[in-house]
ZADO-1210 file (C-alpha; in nm, 4 decimals, padded with zeros to 6 digits):
<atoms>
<atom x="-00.8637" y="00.9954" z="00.5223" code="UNK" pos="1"/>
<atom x="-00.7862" y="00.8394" z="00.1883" code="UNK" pos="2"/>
<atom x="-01.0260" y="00.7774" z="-00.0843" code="UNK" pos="3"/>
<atom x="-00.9798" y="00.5210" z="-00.3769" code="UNK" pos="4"/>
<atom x="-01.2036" y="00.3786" z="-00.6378" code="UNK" pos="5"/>
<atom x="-01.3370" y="00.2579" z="-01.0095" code="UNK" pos="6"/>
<atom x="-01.5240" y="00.4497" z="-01.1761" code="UNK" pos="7"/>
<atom x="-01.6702" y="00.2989" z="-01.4957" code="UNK" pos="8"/>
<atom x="-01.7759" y="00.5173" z="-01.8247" code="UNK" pos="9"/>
<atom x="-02.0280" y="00.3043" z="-02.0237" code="UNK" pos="10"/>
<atom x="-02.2434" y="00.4372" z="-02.3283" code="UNK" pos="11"/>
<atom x="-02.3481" y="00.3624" z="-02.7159" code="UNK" pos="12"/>
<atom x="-02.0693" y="00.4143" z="-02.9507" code="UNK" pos="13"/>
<atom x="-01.9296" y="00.7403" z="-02.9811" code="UNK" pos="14"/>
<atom x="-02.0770" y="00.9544" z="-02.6989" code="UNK" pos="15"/>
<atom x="-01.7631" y="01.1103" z="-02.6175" code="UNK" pos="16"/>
<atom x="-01.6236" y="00.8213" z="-02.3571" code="UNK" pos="17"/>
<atom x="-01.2572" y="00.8457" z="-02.4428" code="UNK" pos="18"/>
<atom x="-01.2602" y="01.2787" z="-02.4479" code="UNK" pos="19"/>
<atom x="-01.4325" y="01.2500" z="-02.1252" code="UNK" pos="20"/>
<atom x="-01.1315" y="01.0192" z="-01.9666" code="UNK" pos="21"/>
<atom x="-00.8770" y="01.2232" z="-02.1383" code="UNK" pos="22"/>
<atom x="-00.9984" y="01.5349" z="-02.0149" code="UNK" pos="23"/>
<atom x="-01.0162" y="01.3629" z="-01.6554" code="UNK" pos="24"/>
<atom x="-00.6596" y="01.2718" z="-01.6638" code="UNK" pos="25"/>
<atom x="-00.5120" y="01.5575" z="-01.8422" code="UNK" pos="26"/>
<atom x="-00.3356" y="01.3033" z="-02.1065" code="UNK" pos="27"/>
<atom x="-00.4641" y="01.1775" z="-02.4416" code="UNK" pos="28"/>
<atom x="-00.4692" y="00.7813" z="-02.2957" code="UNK" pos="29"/>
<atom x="-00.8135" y="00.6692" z="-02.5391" code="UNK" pos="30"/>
<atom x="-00.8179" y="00.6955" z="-02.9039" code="UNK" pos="31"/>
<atom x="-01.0890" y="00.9319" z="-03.0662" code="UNK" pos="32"/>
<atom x="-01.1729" y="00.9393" z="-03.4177" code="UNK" pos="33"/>
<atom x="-01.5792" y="01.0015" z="-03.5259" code="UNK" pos="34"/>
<atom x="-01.6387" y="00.6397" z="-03.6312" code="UNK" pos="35"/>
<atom x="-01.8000" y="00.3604" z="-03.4178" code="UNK" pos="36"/>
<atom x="-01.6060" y="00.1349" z="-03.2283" code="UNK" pos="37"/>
<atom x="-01.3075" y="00.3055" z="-03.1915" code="UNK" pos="38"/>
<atom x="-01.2272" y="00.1512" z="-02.8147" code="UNK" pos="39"/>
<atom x="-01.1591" y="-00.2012" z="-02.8712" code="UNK" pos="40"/>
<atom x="-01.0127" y="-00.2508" z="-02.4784" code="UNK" pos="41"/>
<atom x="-01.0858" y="-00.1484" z="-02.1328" code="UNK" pos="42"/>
<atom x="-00.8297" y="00.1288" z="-02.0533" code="UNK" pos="43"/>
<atom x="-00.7677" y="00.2936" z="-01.6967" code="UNK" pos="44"/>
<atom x="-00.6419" y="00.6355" z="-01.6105" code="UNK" pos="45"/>
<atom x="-00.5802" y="00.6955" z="-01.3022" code="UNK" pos="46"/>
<atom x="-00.6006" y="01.0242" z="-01.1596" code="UNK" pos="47"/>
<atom x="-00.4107" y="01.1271" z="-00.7866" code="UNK" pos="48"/>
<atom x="-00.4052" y="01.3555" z="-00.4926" code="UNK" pos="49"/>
<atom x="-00.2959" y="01.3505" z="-00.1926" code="UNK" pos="50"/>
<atom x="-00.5947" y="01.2421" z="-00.0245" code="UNK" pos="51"/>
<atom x="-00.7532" y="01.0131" z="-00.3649" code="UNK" pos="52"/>
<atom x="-00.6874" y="00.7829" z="-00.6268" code="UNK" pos="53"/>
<atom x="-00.9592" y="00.7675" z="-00.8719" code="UNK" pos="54"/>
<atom x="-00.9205" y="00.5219" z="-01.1628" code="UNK" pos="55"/>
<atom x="-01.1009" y="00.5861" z="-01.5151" code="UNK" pos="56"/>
<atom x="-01.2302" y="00.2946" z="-01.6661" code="UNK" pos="57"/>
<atom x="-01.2957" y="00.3534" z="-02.0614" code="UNK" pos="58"/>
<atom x="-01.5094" y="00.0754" z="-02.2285" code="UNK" pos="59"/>
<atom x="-01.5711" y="-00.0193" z="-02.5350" code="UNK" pos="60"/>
<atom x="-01.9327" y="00.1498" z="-02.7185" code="UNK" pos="61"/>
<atom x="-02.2546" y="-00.1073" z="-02.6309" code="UNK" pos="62"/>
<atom x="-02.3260" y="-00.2539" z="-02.9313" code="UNK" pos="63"/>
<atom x="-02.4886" y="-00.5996" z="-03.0574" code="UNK" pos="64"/>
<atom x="-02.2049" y="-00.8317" z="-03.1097" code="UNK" pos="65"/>
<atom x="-02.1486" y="-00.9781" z="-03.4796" code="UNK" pos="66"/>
<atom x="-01.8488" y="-01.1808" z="-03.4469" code="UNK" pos="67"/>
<atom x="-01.5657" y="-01.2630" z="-03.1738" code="UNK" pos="68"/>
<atom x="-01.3865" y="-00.9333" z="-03.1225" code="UNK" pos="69"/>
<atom x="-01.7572" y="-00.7559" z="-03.0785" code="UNK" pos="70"/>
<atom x="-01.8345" y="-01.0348" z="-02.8197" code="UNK" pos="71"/>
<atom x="-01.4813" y="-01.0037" z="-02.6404" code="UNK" pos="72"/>
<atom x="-01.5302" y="-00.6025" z="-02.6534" code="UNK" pos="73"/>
<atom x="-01.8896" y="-00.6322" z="-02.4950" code="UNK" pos="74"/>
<atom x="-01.7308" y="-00.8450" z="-02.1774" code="UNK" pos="75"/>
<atom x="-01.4654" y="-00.5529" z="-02.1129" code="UNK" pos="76"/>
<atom x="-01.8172" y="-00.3292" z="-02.0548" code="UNK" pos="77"/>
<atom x="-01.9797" y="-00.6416" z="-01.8135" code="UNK" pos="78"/>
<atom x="-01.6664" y="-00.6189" z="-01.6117" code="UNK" pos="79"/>
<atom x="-01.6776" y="-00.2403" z="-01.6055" code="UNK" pos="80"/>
<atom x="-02.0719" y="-00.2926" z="-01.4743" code="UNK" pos="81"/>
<atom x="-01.9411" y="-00.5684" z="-01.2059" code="UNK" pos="82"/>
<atom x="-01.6120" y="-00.3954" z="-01.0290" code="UNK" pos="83"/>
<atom x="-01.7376" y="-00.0429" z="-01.0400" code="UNK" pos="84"/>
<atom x="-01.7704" y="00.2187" z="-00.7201" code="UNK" pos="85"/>
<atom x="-01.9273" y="00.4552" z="-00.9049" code="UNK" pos="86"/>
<atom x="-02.1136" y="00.4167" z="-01.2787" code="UNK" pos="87"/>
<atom x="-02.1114" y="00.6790" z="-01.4929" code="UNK" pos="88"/>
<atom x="-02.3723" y="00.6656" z="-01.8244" code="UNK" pos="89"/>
<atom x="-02.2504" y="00.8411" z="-02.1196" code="UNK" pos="90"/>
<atom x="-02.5779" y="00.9967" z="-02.3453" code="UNK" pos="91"/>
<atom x="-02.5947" y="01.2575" z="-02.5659" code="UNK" pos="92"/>
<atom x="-02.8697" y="01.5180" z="-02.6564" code="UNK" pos="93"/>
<atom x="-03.1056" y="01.3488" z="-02.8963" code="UNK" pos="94"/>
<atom x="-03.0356" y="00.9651" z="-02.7224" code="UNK" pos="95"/>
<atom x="-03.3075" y="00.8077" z="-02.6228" code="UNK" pos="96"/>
<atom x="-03.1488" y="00.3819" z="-02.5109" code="UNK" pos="97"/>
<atom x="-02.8787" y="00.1701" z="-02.4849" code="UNK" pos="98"/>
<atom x="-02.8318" y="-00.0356" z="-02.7593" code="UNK" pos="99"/>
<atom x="-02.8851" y="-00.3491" z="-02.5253" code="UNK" pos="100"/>
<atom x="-03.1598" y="-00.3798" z="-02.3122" code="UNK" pos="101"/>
<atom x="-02.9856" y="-00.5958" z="-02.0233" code="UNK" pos="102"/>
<atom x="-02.7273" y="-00.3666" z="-01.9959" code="UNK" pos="103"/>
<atom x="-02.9619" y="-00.0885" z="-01.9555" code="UNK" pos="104"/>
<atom x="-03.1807" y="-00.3012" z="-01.7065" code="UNK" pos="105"/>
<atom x="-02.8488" y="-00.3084" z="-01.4990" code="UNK" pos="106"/>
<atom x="-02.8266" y="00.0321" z="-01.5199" code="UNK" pos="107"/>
<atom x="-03.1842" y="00.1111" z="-01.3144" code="UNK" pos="108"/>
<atom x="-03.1482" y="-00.1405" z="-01.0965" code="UNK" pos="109"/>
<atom x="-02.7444" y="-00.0510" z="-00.9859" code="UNK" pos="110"/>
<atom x="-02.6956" y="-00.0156" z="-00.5707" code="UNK" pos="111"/>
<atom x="-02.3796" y="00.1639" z="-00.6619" code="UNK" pos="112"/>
<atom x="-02.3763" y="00.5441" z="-00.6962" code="UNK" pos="113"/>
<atom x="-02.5053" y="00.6290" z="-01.1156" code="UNK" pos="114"/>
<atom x="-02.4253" y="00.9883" z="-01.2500" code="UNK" pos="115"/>
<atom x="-02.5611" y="01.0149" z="-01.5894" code="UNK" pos="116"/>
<atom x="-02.3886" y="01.2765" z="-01.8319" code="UNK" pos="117"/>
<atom x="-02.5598" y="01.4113" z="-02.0856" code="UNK" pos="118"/>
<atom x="-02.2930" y="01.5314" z="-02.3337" code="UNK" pos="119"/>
<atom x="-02.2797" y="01.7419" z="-02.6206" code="UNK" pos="120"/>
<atom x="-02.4860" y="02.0448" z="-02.4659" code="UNK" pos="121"/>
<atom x="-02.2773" y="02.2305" z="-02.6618" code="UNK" pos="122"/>
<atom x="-02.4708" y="02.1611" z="-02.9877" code="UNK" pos="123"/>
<atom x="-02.8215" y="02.2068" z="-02.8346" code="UNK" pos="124"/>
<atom x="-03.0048" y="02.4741" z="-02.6811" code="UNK" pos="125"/>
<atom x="-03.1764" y="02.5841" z="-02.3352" code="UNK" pos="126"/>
<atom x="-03.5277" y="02.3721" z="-02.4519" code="UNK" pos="127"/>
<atom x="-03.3905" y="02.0615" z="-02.6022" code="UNK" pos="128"/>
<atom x="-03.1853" y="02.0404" z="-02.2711" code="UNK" pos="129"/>
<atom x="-03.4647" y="02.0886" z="-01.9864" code="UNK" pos="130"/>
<atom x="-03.6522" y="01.8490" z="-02.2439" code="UNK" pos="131"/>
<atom x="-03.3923" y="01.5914" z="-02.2293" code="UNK" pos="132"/>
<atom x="-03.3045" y="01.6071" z="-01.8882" code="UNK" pos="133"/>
<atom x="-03.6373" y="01.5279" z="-01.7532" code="UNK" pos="134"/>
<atom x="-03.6486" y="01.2321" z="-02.0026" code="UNK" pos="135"/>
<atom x="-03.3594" y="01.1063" z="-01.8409" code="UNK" pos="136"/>
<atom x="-03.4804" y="01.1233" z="-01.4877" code="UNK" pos="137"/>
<atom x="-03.8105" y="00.9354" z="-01.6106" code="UNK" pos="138"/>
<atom x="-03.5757" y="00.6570" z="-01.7134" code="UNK" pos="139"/>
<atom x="-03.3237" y="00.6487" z="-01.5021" code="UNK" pos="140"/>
<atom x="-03.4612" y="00.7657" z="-01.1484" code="UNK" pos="141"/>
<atom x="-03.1581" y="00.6127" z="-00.9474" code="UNK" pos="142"/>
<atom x="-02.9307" y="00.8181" z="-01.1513" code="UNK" pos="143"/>
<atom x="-02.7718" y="01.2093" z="-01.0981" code="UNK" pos="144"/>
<atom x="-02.8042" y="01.3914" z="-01.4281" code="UNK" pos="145"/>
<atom x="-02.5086" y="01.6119" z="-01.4965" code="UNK" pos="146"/>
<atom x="-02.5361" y="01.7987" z="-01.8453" code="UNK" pos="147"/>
<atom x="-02.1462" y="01.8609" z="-01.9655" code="UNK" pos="148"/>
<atom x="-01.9186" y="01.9102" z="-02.2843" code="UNK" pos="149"/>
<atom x="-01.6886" y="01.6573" z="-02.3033" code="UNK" pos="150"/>
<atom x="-01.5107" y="01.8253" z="-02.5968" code="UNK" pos="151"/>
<atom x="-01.5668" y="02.1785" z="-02.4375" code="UNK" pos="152"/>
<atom x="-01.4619" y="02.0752" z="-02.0902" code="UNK" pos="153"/>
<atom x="-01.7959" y="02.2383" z="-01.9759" code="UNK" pos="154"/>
<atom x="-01.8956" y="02.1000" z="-01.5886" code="UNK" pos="155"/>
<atom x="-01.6321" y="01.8489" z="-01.5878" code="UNK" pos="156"/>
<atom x="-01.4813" y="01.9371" z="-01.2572" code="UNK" pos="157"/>
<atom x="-01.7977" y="01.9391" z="-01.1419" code="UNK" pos="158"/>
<atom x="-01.8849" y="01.5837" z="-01.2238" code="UNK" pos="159"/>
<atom x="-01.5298" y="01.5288" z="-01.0951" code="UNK" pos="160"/>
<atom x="-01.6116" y="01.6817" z="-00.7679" code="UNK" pos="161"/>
<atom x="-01.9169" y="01.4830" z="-00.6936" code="UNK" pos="162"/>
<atom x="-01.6923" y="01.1596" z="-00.7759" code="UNK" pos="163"/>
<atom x="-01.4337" y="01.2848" z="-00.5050" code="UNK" pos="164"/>
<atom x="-01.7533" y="01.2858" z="-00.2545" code="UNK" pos="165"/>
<atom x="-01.8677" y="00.9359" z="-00.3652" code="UNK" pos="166"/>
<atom x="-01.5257" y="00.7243" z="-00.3540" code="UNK" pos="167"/>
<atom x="-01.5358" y="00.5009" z="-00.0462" code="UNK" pos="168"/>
<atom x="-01.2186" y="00.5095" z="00.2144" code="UNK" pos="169"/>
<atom x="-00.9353" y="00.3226" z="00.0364" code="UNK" pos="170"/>
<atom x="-00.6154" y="00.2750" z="00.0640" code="UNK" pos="171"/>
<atom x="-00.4583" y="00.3363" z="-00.3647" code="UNK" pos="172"/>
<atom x="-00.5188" y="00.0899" z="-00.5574" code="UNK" pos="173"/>
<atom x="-00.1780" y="00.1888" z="-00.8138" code="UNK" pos="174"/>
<atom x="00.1298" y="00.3597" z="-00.7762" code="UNK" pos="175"/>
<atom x="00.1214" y="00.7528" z="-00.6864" code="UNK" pos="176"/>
<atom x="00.3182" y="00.8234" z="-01.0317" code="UNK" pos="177"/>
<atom x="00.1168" y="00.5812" z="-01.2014" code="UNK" pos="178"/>
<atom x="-00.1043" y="00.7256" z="-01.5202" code="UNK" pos="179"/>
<atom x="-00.2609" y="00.3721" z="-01.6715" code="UNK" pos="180"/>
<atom x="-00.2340" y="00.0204" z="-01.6014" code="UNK" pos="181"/>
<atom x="-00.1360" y="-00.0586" z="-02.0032" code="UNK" pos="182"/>
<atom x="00.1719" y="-00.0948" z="-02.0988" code="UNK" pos="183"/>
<atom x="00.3782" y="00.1283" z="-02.3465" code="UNK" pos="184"/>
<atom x="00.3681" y="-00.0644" z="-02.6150" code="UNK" pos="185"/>
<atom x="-00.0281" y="-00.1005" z="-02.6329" code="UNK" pos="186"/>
<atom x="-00.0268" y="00.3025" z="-02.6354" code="UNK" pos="187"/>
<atom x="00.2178" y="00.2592" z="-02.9985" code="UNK" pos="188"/>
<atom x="-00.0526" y="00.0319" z="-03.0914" code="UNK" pos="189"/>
<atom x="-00.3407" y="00.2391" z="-03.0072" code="UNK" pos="190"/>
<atom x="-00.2121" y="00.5601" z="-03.1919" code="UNK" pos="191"/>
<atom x="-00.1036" y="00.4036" z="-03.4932" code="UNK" pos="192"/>
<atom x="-00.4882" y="00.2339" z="-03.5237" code="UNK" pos="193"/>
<atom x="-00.6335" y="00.5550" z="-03.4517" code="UNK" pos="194"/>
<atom x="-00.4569" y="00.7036" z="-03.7970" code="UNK" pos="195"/>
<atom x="-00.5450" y="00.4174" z="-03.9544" code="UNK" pos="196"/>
<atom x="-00.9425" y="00.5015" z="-03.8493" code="UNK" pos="197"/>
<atom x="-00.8914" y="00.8769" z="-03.9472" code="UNK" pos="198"/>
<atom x="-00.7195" y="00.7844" z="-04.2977" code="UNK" pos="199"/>
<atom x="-00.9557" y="00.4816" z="-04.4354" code="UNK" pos="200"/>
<atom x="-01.2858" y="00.3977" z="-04.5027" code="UNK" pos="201"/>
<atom x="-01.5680" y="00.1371" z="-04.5075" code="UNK" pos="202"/>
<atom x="-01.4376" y="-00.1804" z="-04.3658" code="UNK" pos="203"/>
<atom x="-01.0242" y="-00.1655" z="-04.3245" code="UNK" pos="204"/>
<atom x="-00.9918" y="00.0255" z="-04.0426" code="UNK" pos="205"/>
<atom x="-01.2436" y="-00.2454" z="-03.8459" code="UNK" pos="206"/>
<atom x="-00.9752" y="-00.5456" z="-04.0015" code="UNK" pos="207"/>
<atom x="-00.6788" y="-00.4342" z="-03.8703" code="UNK" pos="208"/>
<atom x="-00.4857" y="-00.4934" z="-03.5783" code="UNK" pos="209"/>
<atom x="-00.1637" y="-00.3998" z="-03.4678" code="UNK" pos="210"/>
<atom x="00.0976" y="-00.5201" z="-03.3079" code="UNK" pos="211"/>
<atom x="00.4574" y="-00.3605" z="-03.2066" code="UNK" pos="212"/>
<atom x="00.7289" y="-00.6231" z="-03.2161" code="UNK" pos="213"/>
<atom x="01.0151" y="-00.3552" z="-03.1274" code="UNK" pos="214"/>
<atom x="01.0208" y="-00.1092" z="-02.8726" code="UNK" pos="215"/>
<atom x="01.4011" y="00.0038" z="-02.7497" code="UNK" pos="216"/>
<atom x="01.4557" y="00.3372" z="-02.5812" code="UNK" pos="217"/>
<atom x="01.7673" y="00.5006" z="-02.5142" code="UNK" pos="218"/>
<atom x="01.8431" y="00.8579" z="-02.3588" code="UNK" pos="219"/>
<atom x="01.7284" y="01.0467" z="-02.6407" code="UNK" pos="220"/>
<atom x="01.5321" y="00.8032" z="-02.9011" code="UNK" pos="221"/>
<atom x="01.3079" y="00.5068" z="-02.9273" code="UNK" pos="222"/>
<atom x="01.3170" y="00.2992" z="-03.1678" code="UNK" pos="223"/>
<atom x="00.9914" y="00.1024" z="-03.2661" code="UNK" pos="224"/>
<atom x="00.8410" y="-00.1535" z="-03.5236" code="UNK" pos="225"/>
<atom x="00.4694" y="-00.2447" z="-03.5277" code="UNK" pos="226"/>
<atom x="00.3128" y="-00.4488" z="-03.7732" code="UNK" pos="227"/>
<atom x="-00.0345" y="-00.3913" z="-03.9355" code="UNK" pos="228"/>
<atom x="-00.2349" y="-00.7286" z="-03.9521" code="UNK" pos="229"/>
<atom x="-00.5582" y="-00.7064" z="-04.1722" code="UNK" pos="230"/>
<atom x="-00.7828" y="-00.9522" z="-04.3041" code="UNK" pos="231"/>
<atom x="-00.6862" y="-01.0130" z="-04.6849" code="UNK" pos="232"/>
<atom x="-00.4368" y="-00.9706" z="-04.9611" code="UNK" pos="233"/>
<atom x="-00.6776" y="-00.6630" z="-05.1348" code="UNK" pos="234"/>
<atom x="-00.6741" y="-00.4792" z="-04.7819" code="UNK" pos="235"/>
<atom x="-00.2968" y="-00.4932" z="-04.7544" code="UNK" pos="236"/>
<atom x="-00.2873" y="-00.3476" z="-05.0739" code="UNK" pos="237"/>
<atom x="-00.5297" y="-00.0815" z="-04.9805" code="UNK" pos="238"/>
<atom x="-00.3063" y="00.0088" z="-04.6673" code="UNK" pos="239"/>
<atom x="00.0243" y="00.0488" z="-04.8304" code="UNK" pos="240"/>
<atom x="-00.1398" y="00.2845" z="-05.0798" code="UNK" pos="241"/>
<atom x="00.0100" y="00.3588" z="-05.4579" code="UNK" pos="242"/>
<atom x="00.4153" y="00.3358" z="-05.4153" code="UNK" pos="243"/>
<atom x="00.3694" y="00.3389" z="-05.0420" code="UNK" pos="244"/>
<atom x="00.2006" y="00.6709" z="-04.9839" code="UNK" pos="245"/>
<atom x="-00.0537" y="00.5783" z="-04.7587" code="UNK" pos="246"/>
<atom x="00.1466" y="00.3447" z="-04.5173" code="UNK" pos="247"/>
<atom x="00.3985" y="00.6602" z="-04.4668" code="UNK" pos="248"/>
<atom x="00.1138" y="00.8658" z="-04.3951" code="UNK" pos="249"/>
<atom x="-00.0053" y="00.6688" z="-04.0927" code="UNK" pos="250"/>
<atom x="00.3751" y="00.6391" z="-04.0123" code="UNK" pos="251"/>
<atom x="00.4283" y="01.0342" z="-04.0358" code="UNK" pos="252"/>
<atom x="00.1123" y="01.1218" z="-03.8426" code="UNK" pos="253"/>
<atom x="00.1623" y="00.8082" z="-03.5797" code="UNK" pos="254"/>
<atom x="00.4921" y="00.9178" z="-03.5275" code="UNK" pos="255"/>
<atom x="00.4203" y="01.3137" z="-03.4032" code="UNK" pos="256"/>
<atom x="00.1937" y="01.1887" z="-03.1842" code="UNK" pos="257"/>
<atom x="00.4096" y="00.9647" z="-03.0047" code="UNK" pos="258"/>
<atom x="00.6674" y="01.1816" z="-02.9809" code="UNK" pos="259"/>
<atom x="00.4251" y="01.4203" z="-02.8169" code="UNK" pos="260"/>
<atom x="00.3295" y="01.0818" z="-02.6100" code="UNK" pos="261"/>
<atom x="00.6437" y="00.9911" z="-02.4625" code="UNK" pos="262"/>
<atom x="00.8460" y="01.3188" z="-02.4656" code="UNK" pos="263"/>
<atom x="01.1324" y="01.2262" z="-02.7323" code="UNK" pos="264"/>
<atom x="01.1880" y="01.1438" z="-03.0823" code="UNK" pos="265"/>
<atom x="01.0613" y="00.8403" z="-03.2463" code="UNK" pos="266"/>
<atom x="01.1833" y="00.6104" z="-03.5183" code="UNK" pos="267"/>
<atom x="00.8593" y="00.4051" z="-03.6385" code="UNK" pos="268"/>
<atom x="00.8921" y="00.1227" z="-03.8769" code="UNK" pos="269"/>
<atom x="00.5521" y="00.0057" z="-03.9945" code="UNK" pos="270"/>
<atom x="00.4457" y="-00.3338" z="-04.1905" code="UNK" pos="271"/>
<atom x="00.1711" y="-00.4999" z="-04.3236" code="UNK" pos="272"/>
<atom x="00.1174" y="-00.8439" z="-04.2894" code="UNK" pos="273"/>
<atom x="-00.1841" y="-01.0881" z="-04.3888" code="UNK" pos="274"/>
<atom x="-00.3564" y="-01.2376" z="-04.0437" code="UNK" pos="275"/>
<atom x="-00.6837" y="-01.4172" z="-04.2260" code="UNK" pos="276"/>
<atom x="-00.9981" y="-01.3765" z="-04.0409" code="UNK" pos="277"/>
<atom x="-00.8280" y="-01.3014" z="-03.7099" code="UNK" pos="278"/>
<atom x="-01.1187" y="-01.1093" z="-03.5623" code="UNK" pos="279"/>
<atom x="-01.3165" y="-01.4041" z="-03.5625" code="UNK" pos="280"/>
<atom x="-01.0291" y="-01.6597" z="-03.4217" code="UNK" pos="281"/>
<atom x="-01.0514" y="-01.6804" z="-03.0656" code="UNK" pos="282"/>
<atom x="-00.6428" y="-01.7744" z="-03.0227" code="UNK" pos="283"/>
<atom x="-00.6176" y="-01.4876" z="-03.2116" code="UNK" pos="284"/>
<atom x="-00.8153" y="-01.2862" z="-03.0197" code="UNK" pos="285"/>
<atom x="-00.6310" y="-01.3905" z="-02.7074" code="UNK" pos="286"/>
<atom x="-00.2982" y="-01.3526" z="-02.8650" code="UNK" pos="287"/>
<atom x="-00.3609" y="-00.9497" z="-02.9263" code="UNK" pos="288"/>
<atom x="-00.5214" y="-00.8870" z="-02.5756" code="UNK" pos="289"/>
<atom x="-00.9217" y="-00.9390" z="-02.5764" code="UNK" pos="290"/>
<atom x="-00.9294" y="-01.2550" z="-02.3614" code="UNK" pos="291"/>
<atom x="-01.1233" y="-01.0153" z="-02.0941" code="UNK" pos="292"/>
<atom x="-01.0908" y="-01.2976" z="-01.8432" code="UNK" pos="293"/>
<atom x="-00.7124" y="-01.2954" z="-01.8042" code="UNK" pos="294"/>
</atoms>
């Protein structure tokens, strides 16, 4: 008997989605920095056996949309709520909702199989825990309440285990050898955004986007060229840094971790290039990935 499924990780903005995944697939696929929407896409990582396939599904943070990327980010989490086998709700001690109220309602009222987490027991104690855990089974009676550490690895493989139990009889959905369904160049992208969250502030790291032109790999390098689009002249300015300094930072960092990534050394160009208002440009939008309907 073979077992194959989605299951979907949904939750407010950084409740430890993307260290969950990771630490279900044993490879650093999600970015994680401490700031809010860090996950701008739906990633999968897909974890095998002999007798399972389980794919991850990492969503963007529920939030209230603003403008066009937060709309495109909140349909990656309604298809995550539609195509699931089993929904797992991310909270943290202290939570108490979802930052929309549909979403939740979808939530109670799931015929699918709901294991709640409630992460970051590792900062609480015995009493805030029992407290919060019968909170959460007053508001979401449908759902199993598994407290875990994300960070910690505390009761994963127990959460894991219950998934294995839930999965319905499947044929796999992927490749055996397969670890994601994006491609390599969206992981370039993704680590070089993630240094550019750790390494600015206020509203830069939310206006960029990047995008890797180049990408050739021979036996012992690869050779790669993104470009970082933000918003404005002053923000490309900001980016670069005095004589360059900051832009080689990213570069340095970026590069270590891709070269951890795929195994082999890295040559990483980086640019900065002016893409006005592209967050809010729907061909735009499209153009880097967040048409969720393709």
């Amino acid at each position: 008997m073979h077992k194959a499924g989605f299951v979907n990780i949904i939750g407010n903005p950084n409740v430890g989605k993307s260290t969950l995944m990771n630490a279900f697939v044993g490879e650093k696929l999600s970015i994680i920095t401490s700031k809010a929407q860090t996950t701008r896409h739906r990633i999968f990582g897909i974890v095998n056996g002999d007798d399972f396939q389980v794919i991850f599904s990492d969503t963007p943070g529920i939030i209230k949309p603003a403008y066009e990327l937060q709309e495109s980010m909140m349909g990656f989490v309604k298809l995550a709520l539609d195509d699931a086998d089993v929904l797992i709700y991310m909270v943290e001690i202290g939570e108490k909702a979802l930052k929309d109220e549909a979403f939740f309602n979808k939530i109670i009222q799931s015929k699918i199989p709901v294991l709640l987490l409630l992460n970051k027991i590792d900062t609480s104690n015995q009493e805030a825990l029992e407290a919060q855990v019968a909170f959460w089974k007053d508001q979401v009676p449908n759902a199993e309440i598994f407290p875990i550490s994300a960070l910690e690895n505390f009761n994963t493989q127990v959460v894991f285990n219950r998934i294995l139990e839930l999965l319905p009889e499947s044929p796999p959905f992927y490749p055996k050898d397969q670890l994601t369904d994006k491609p390599e160049r969206f992981f370039v992208n993704e680590t070089i955004r993630e240094k550019i969250l750790l390494n600015y502030k206020k509203e830069i790291p939310y206006s960029v986007e990047v995008e890797t032109e180049a990408f050739q790999e021979d036996d012992k390098i690869i050779r790669i060229q993104s470009v970082i689009m933000v918003e404005r002249d002053s923000q490309k300015g900001i980016i670069i840094g005095h004589k360059g300094s900051a832009l080689k930072k990213v570069g340095v960092e970026a590069r270590k971790d891709l070269e951890l990534f795929f195994d082999k050394q890295i040559h990483l160009e980086l640019y900065v290039k002016v893409n006005k208002n592209w967050r809010s440009n729907v061909k735009q939008l499209k153009r880097f990935g967040y048409d969720q309907k393709d």
